[in-house]
N, CA and C atoms of all chains as a GROMACS GRO file, in nm:
protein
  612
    1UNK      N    1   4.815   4.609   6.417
    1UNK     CA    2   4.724   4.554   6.316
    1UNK      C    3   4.723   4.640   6.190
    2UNK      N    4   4.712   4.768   6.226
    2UNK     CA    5   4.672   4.864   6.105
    2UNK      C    6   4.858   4.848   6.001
    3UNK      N    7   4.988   4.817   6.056
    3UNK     CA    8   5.064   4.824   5.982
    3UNK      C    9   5.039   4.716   5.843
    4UNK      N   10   4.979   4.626   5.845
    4UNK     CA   11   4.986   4.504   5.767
    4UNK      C   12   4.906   4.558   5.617
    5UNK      N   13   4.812   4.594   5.672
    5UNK     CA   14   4.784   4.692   5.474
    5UNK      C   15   4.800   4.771   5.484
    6UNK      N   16   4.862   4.862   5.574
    6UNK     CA   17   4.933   4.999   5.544
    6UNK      C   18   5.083   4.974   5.476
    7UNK      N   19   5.175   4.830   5.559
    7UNK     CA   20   5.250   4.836   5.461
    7UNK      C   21   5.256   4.776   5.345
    8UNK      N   22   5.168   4.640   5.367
    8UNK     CA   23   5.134   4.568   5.220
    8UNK      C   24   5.124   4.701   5.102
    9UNK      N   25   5.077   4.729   5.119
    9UNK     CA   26   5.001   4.881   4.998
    9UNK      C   27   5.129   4.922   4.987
   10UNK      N   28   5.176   5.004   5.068
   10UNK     CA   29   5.312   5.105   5.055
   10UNK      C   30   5.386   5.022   4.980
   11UNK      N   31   5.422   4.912   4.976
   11UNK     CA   32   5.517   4.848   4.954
   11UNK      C   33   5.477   4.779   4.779
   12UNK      N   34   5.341   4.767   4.784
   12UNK     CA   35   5.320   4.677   4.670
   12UNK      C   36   5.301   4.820   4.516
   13UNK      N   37   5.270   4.982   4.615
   13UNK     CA   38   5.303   5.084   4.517
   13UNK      C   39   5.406   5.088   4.460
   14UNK      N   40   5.478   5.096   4.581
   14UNK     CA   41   5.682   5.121   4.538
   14UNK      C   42   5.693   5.045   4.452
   15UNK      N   43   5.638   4.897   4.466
   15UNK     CA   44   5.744   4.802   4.369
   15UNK      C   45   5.696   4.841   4.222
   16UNK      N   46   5.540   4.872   4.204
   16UNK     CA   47   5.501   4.848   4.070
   16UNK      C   48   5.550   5.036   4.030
   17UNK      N   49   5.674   5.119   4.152
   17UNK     CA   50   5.668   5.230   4.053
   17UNK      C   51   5.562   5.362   4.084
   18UNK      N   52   5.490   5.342   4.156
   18UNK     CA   53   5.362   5.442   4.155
   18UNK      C   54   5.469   5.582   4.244
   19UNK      N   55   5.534   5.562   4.288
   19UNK     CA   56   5.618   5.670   4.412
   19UNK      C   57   5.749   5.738   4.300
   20UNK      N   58   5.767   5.690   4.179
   20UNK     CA   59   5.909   5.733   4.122
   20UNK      C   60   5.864   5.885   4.076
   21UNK      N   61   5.784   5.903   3.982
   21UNK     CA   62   5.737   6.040   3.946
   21UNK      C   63   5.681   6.131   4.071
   22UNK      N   64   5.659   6.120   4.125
   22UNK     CA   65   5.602   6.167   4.232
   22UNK      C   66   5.764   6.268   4.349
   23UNK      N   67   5.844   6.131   4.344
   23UNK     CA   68   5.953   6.127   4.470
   23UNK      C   69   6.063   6.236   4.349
   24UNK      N   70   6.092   6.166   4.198
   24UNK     CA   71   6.211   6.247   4.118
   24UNK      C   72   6.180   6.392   4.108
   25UNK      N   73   6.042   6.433   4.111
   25UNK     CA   74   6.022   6.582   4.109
   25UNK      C   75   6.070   6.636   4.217
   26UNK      N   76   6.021   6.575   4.285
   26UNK     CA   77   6.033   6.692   4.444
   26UNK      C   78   6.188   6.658   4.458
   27UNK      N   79   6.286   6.528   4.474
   27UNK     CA   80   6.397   6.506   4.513
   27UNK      C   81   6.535   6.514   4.426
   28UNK      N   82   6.500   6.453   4.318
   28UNK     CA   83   6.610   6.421   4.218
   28UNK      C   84   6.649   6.293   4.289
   29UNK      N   85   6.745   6.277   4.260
   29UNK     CA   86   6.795   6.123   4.298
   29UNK      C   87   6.695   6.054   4.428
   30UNK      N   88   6.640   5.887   4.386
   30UNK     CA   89   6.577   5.917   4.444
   30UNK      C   90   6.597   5.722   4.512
   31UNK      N   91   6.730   5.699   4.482
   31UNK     CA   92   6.751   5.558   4.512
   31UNK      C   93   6.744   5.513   4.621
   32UNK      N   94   6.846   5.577   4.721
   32UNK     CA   95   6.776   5.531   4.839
   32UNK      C   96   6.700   5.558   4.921
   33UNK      N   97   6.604   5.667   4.891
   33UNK     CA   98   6.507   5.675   4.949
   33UNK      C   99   6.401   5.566   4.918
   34UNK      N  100   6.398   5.568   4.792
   34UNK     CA  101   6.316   5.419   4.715
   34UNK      C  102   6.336   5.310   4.795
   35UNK      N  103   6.470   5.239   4.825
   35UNK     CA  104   6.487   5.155   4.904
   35UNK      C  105   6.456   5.169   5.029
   36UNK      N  106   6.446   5.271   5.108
   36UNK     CA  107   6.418   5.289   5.266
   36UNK      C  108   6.261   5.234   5.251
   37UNK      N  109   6.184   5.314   5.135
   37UNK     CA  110   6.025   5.302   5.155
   37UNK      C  111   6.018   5.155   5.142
   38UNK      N  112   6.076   5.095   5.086
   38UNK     CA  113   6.030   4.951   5.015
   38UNK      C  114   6.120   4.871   5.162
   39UNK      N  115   6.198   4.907   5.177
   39UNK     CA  116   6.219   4.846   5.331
   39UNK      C  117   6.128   4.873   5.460
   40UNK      N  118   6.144   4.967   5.505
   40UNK     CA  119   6.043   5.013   5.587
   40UNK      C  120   5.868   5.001   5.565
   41UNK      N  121   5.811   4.930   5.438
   41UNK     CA  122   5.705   4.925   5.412
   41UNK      C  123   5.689   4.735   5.430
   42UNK      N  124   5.785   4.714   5.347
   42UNK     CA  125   5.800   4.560   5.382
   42UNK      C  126   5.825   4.486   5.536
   43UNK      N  127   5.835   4.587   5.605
   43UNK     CA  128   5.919   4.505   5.735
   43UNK      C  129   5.768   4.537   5.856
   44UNK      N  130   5.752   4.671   5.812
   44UNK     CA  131   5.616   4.714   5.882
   44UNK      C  132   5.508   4.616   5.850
   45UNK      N  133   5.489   4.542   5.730
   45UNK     CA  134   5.407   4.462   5.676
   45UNK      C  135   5.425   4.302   5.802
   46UNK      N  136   5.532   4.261   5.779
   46UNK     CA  137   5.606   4.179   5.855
   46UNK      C  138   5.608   4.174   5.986
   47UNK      N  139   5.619   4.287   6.068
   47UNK     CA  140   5.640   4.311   6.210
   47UNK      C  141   5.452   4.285   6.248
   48UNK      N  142   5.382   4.330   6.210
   48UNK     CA  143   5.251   4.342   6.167
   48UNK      C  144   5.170   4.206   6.164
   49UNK      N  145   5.228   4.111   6.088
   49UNK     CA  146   5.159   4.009   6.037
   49UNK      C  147   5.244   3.924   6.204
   50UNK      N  148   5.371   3.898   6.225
   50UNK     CA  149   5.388   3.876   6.319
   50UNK      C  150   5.288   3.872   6.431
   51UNK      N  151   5.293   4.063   6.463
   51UNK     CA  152   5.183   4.037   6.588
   51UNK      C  153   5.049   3.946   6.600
   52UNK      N  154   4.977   3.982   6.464
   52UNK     CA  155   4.874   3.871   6.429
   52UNK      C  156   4.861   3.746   6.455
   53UNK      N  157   5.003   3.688   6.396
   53UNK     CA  158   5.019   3.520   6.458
   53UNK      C  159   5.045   3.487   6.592
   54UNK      N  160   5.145   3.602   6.677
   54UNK     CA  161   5.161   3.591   6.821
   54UNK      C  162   5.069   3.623   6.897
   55UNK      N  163   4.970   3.689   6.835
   55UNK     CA  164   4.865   3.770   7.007
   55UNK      C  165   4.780   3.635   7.013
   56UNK      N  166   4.778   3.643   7.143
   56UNK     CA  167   4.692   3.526   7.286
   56UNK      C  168   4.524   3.560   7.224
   57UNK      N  169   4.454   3.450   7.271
   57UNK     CA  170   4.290   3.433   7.262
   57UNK      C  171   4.300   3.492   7.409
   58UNK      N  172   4.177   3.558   7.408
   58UNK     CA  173   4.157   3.596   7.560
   58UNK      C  174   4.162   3.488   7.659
   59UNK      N  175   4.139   3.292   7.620
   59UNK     CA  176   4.147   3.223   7.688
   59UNK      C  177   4.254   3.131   7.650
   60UNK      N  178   4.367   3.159   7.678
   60UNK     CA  179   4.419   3.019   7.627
   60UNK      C  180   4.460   2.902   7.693
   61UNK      N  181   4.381   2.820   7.636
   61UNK     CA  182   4.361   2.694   7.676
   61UNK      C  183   4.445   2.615   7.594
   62UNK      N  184   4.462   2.447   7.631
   62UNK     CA  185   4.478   2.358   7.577
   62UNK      C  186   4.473   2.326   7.426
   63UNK      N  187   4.295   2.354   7.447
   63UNK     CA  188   4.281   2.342   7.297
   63UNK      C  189   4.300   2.450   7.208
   64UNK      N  190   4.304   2.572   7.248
   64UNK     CA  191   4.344   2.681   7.127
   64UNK      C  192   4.519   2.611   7.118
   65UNK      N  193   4.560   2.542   7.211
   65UNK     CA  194   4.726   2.507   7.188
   65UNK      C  195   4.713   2.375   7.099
   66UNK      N  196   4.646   2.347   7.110
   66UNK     CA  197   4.625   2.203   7.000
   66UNK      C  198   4.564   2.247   6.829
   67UNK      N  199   4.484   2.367   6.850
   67UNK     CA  200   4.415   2.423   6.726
   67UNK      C  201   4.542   2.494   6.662
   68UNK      N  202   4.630   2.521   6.722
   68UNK     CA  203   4.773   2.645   6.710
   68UNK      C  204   4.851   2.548   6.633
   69UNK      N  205   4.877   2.360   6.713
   69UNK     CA  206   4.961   2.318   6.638
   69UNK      C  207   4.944   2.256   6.488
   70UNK      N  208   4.805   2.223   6.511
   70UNK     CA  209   4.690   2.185   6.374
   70UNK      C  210   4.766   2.284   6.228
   71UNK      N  211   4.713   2.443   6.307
   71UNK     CA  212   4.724   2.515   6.213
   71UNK      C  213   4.870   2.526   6.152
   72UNK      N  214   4.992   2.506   6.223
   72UNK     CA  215   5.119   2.500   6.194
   72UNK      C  216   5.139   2.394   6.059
   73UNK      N  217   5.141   2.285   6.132
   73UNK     CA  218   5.079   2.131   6.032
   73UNK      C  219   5.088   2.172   5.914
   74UNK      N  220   4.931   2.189   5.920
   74UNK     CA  221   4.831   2.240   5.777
   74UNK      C  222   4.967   2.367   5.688
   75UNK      N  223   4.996   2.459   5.752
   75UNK     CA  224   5.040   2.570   5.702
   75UNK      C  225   5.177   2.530   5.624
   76UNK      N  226   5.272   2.428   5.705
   76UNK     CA  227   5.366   2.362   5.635
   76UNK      C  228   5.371   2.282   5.506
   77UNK      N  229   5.250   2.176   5.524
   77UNK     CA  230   5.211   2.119   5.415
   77UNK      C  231   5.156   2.200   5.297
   78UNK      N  232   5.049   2.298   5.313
   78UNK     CA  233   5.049   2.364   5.229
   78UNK      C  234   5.190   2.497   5.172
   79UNK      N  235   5.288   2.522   5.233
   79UNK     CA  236   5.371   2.573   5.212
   79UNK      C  237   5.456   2.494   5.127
   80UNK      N  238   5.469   2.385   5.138
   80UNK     CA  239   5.538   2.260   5.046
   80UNK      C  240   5.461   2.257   4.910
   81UNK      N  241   5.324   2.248   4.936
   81UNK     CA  242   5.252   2.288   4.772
   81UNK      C  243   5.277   2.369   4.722
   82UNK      N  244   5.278   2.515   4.790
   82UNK     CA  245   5.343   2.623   4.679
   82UNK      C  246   5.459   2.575   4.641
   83UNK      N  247   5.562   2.555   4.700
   83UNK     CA  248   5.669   2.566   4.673
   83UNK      C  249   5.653   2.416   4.520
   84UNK      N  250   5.619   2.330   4.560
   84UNK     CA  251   5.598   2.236   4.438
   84UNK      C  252   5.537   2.290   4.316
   85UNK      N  253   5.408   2.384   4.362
   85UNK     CA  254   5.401   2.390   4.198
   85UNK      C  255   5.437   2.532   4.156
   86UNK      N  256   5.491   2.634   4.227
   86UNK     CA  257   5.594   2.696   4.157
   86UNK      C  258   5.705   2.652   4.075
   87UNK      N  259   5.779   2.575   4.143
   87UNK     CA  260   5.884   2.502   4.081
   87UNK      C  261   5.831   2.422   3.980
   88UNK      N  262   5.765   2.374   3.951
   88UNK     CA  263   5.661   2.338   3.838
   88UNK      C  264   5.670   2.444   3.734
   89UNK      N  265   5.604   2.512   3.790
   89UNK     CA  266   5.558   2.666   3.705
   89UNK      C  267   5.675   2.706   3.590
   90UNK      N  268   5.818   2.688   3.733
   90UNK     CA  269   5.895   2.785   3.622
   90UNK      C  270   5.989   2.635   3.539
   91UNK      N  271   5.966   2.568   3.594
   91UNK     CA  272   6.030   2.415   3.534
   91UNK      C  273   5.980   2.470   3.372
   92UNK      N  274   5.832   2.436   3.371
   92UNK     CA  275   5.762   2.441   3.256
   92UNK      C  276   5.801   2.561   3.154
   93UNK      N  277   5.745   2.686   3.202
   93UNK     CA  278   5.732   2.827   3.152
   93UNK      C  279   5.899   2.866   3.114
   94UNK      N  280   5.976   2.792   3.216
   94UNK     CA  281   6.114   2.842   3.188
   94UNK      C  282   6.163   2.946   3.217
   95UNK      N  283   6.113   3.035   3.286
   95UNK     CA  284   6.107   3.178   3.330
   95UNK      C  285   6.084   3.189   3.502
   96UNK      N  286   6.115   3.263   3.539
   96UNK     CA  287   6.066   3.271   3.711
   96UNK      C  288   5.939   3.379   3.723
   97UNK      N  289   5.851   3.329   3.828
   97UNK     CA  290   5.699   3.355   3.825
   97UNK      C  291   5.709   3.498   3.807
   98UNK      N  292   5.779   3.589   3.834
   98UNK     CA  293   5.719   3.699   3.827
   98UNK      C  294   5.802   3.833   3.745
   99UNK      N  295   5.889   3.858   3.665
   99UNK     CA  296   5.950   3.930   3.588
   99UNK      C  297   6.089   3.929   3.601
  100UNK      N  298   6.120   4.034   3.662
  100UNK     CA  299   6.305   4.050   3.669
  100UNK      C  300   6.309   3.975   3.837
  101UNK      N  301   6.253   4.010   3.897
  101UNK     CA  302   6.278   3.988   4.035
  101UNK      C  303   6.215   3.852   4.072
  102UNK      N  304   6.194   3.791   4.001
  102UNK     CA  305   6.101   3.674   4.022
  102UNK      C  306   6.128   3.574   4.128
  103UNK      N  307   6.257   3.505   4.135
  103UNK     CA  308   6.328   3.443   4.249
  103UNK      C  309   6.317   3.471   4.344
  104UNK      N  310   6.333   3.618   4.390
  104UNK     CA  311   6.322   3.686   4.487
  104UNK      C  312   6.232   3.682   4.564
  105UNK      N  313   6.090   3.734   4.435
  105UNK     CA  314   5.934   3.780   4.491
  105UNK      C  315   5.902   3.636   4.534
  106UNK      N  316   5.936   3.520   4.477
  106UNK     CA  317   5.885   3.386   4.489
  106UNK      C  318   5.932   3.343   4.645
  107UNK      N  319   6.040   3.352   4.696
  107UNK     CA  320   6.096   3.341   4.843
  107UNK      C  321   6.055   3.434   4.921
  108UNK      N  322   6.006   3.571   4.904
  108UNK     CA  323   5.914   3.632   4.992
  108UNK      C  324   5.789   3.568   5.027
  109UNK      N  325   5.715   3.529   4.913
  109UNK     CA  326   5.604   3.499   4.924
  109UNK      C  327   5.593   3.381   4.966
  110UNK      N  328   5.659   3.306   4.968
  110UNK     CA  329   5.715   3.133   5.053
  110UNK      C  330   5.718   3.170   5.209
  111UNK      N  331   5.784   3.262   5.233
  111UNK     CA  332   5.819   3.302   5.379
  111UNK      C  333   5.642   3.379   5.416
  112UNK      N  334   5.599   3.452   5.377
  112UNK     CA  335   5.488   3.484   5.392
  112UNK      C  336   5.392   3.420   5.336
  113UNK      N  337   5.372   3.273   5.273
  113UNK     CA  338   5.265   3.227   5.256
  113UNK      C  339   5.277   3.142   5.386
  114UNK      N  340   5.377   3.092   5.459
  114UNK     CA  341   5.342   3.048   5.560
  114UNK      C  342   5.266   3.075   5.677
  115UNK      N  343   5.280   3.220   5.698
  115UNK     CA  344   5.238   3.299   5.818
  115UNK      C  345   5.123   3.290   5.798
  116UNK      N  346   5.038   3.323   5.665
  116UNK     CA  347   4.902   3.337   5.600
  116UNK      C  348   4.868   3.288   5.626
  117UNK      N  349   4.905   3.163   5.577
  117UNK     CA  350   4.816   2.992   5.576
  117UNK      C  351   4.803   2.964   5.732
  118UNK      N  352   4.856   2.980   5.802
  118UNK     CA  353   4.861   2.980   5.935
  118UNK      C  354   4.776   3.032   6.016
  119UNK      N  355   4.766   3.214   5.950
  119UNK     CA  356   4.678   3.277   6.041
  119UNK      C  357   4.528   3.245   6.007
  120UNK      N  358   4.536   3.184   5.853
  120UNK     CA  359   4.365   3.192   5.805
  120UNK      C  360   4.318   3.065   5.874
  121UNK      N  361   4.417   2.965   5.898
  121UNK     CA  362   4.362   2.810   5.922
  121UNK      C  363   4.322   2.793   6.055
  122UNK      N  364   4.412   2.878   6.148
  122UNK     CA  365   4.375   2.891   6.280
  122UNK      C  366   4.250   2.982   6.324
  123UNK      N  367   4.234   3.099   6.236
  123UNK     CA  368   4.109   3.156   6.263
  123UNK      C  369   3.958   3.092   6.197
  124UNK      N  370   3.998   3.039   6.082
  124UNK     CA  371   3.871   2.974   6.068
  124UNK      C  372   3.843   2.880   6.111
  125UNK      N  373   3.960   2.817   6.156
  125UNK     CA  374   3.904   2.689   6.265
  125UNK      C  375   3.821   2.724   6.385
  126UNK      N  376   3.867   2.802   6.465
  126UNK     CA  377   3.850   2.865   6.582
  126UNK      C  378   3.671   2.955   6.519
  127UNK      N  379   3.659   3.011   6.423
  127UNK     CA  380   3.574   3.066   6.409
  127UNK      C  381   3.408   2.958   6.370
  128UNK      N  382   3.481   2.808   6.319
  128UNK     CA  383   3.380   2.762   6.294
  128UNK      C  384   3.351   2.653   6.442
  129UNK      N  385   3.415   2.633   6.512
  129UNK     CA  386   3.413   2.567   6.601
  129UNK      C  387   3.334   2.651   6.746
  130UNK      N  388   3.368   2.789   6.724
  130UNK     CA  389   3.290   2.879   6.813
  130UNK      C  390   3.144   2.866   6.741
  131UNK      N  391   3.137   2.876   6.636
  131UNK     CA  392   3.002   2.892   6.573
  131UNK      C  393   2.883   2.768   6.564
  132UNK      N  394   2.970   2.637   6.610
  132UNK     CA  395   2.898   2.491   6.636
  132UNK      C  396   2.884   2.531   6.801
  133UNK      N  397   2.981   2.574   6.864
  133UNK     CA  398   2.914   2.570   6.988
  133UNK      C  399   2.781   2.669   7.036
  134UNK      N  400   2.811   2.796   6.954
  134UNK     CA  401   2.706   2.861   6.992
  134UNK      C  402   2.609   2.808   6.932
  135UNK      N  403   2.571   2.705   6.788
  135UNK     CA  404   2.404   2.684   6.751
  135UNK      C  405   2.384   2.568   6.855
  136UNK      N  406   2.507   2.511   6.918
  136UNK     CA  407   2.399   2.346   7.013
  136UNK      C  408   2.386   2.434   7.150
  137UNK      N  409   2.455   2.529   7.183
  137UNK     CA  410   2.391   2.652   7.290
  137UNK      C  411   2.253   2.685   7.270
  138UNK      N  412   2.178   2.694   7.201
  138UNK     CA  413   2.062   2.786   7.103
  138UNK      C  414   1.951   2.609   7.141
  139UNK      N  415   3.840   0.781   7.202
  139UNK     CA  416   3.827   0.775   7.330
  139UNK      C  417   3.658   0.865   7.325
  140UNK      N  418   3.544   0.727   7.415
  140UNK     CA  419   3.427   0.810   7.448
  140UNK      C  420   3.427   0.879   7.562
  141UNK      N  421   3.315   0.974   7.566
  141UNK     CA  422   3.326   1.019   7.712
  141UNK      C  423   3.152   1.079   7.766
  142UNK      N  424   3.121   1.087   7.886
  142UNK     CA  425   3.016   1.112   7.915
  142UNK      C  426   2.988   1.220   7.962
  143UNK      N  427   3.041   1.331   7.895
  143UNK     CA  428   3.072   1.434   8.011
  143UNK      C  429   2.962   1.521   7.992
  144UNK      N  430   2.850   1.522   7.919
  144UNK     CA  431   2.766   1.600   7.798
  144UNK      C  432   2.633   1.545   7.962
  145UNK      N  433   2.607   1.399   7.950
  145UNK     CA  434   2.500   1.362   8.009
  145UNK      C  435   2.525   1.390   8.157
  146UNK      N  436   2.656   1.402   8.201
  146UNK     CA  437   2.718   1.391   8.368
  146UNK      C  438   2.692   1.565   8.353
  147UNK      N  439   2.695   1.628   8.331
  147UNK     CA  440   2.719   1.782   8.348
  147UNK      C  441   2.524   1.832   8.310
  148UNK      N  442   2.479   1.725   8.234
  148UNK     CA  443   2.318   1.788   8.202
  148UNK      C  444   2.257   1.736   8.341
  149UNK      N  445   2.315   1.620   8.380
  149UNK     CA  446   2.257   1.594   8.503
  149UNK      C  447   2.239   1.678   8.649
  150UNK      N  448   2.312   1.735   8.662
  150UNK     CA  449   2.360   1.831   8.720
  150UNK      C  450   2.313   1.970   8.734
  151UNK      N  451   2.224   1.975   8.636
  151UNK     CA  452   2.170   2.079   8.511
  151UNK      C  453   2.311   2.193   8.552
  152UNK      N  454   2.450   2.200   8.496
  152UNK     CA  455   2.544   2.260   8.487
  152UNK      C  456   2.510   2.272   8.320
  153UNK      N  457   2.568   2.450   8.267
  153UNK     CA  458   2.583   2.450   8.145
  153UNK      C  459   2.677   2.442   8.124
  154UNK      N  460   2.724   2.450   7.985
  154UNK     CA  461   2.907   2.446   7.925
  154UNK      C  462   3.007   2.506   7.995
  155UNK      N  463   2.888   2.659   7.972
  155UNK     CA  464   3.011   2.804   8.078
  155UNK      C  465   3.034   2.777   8.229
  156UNK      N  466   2.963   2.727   8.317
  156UNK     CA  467   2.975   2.682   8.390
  156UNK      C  468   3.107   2.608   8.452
  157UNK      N  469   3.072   2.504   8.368
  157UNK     CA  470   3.205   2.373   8.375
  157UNK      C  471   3.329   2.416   8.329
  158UNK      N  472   3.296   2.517   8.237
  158UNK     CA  473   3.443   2.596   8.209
  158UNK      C  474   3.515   2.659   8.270
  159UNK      N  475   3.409   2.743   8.314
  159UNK     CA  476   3.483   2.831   8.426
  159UNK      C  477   3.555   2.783   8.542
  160UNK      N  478   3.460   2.656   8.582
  160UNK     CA  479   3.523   2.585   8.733
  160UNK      C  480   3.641   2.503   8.647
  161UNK      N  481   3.687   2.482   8.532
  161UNK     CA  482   3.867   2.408   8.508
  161UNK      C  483   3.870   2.470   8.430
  162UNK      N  484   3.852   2.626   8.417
  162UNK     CA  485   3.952   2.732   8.357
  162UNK      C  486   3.990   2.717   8.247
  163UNK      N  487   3.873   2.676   8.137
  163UNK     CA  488   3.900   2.681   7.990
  163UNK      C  489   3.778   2.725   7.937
  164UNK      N  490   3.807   2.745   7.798
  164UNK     CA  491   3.748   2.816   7.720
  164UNK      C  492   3.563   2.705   7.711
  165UNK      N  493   3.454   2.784   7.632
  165UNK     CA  494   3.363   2.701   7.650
  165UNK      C  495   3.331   2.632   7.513
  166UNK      N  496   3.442   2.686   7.410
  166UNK     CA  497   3.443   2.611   7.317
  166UNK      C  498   3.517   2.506   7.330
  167UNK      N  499   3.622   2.498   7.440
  167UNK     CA  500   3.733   2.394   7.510
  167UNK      C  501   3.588   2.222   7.508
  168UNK      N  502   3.494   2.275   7.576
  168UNK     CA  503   3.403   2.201   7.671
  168UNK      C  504   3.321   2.096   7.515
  169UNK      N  505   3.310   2.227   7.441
  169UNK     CA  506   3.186   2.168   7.337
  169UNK      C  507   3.299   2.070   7.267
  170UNK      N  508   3.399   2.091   7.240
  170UNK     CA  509   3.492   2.040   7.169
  170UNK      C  510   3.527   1.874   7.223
  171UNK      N  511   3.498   1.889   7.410
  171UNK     CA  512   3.504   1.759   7.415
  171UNK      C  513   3.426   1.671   7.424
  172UNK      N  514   3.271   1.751   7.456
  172UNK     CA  515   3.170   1.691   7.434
  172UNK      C  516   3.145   1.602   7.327
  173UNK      N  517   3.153   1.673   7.197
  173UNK     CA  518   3.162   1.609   7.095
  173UNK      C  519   3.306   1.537   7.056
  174UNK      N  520   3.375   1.489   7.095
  174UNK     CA  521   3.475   1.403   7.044
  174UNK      C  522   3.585   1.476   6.953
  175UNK      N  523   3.554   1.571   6.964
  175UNK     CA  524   3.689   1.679   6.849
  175UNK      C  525   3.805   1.684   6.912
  176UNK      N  526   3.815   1.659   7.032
  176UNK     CA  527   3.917   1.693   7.098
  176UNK      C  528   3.941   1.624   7.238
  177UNK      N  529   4.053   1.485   7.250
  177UNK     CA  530   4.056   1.446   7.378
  177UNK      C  531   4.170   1.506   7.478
  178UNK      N  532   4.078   1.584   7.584
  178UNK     CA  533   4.174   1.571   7.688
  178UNK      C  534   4.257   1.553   7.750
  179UNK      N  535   4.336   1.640   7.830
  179UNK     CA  536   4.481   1.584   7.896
  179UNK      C  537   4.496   1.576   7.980
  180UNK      N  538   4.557   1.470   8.081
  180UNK     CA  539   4.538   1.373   8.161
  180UNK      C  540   4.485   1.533   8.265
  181UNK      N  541   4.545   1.644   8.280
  181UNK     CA  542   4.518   1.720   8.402
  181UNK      C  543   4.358   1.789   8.378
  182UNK      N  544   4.351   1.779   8.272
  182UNK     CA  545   4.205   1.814   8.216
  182UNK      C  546   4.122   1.666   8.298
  183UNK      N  547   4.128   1.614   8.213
  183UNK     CA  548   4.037   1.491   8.281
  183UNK      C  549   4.011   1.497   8.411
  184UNK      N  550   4.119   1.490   8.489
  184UNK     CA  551   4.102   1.507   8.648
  184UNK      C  552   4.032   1.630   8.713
  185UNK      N  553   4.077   1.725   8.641
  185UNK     CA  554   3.947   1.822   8.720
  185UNK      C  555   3.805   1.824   8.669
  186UNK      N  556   3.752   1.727   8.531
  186UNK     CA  557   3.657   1.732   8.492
  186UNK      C  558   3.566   1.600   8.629
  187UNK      N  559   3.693   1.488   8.643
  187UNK     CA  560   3.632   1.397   8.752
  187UNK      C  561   3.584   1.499   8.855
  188UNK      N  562   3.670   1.594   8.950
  188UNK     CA  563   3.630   1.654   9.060
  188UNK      C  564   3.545   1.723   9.072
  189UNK      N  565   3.528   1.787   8.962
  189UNK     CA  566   3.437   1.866   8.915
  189UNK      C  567   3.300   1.775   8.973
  190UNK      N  568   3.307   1.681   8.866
  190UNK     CA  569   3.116   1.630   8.925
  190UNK      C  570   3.137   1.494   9.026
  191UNK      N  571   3.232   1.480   9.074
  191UNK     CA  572   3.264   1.400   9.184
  191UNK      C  573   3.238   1.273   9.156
  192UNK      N  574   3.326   1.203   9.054
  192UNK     CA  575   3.329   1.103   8.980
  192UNK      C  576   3.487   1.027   8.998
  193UNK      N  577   3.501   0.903   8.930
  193UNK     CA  578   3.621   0.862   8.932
  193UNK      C  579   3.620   0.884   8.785
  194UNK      N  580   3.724   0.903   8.710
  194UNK     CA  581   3.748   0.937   8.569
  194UNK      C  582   3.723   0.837   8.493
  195UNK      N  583   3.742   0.700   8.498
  195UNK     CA  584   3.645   0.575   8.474
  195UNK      C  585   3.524   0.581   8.420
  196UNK      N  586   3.437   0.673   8.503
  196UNK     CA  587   3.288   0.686   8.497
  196UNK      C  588   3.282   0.737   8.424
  197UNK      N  589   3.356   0.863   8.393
  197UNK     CA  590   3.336   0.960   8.255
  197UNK      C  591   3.391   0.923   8.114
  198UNK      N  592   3.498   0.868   8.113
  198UNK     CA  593   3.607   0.848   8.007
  198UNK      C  594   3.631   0.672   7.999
  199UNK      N  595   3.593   0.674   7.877
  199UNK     CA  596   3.596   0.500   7.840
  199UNK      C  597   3.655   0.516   7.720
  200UNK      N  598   3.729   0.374   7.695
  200UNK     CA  599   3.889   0.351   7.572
  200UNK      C  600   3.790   0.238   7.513
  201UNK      N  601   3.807   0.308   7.375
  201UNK     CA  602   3.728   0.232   7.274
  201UNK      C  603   3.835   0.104   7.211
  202UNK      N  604   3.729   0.072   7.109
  202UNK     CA  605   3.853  -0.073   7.095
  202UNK      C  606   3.984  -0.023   6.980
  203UNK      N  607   3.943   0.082   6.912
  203UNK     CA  608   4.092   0.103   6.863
  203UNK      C  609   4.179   0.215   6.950
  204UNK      N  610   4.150   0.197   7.038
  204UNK     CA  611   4.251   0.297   7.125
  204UNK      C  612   4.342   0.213   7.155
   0.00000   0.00000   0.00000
């Protein structure tokens, strides 16, 4: 659990630069080490968010397997929206969303807006559906 | 698809956790079918019949757009 903003962070420093002054003093050349962190920060992020989507409810039932495929659904369709109005975005603007690397950052974040959308849709489902059963409990 | 499983299980005075525990699902599984959020699968149904010693008939009725 703890890798997912440990590497989100690590990874979102490196890119904007925060590690170069820091790493050229102490190292001198400092390329592929740059790349190891930004790999190893990205993948830790990844391996991370993984476990999140794979770990079991203490009960799994039927319906957390029916709430699982819901959330898939949902996560696709909304994965198709990004991807529509990005392509929008840069249709319009003429540019790709995010600077030099833009293409790039845009297919990361495609691949990981899926997982997201996934993990938030399934937990808030699950969280509001526990929370109707416990007030007609009451 | 309606079902009676809310009034067959109060009768009984059985709570949610209860009925869950005896077909091994969750007790949000139970509220979920109580209220219609979620129908059942055929092996579900059947232990919900045995459960209160019913024919599945009694519990589970097919509405007209089913």
């Amino acid at each position: 659990m703890i890798l997912i903003p440990f590497g989100l962070i690590i990874w979102c420093l490196t890119q904007l630069g925060y590690f170069n002054n820091i790493l050229k003093n102490q190292i001198g050349n400092t390329t592929n080490l740059y790349s190891a962190v930004l790999i190893i920060s990205f993948f830790s992020f990844l391996i991370g968010l993984y476990f999140l989507v794979f770990v079991k409810e203490k009960q799994e039932d039927e319906f957390i397997a029916h709430i699982r495929l819901l959330s898939f659904q949902r996560a696709t369709f909304l994965q198709f929206v990004y991807f529509l109005f990005a392509f929008i975005y840069m249709l319009i603007f003429k540019k790709e969303p995010s600077g030099d690397a833009g293409l790039e950052m845009f297919l990361i974040l495609s691949i990981l807006s899926f997982w997201l959308f996934y993990v938030l849709y399934f937990n808030i489902s699950l969280f509001l559906i526990k929370k109707k059963a416990n007030e007609e409990q009451r | 698809m309606k079902n009676s499983v809310k009034e067959k299980r109060l009768k009984i005075n059985m709570t949610q956790q209860e009925l869950a525990d005896e077909i091994a699902v969750s007790r949000q599984t139970i509220f979920a079918i109580e209220t219609g959020k979620y129908i059942p699968s055929a092996i579900l149904v059947l232990k919900i019949a045995k459960t209160f010693k019913k024919k599945v008939e009694d519990i589970f009725n097919l509405e007209k757009g089913d």
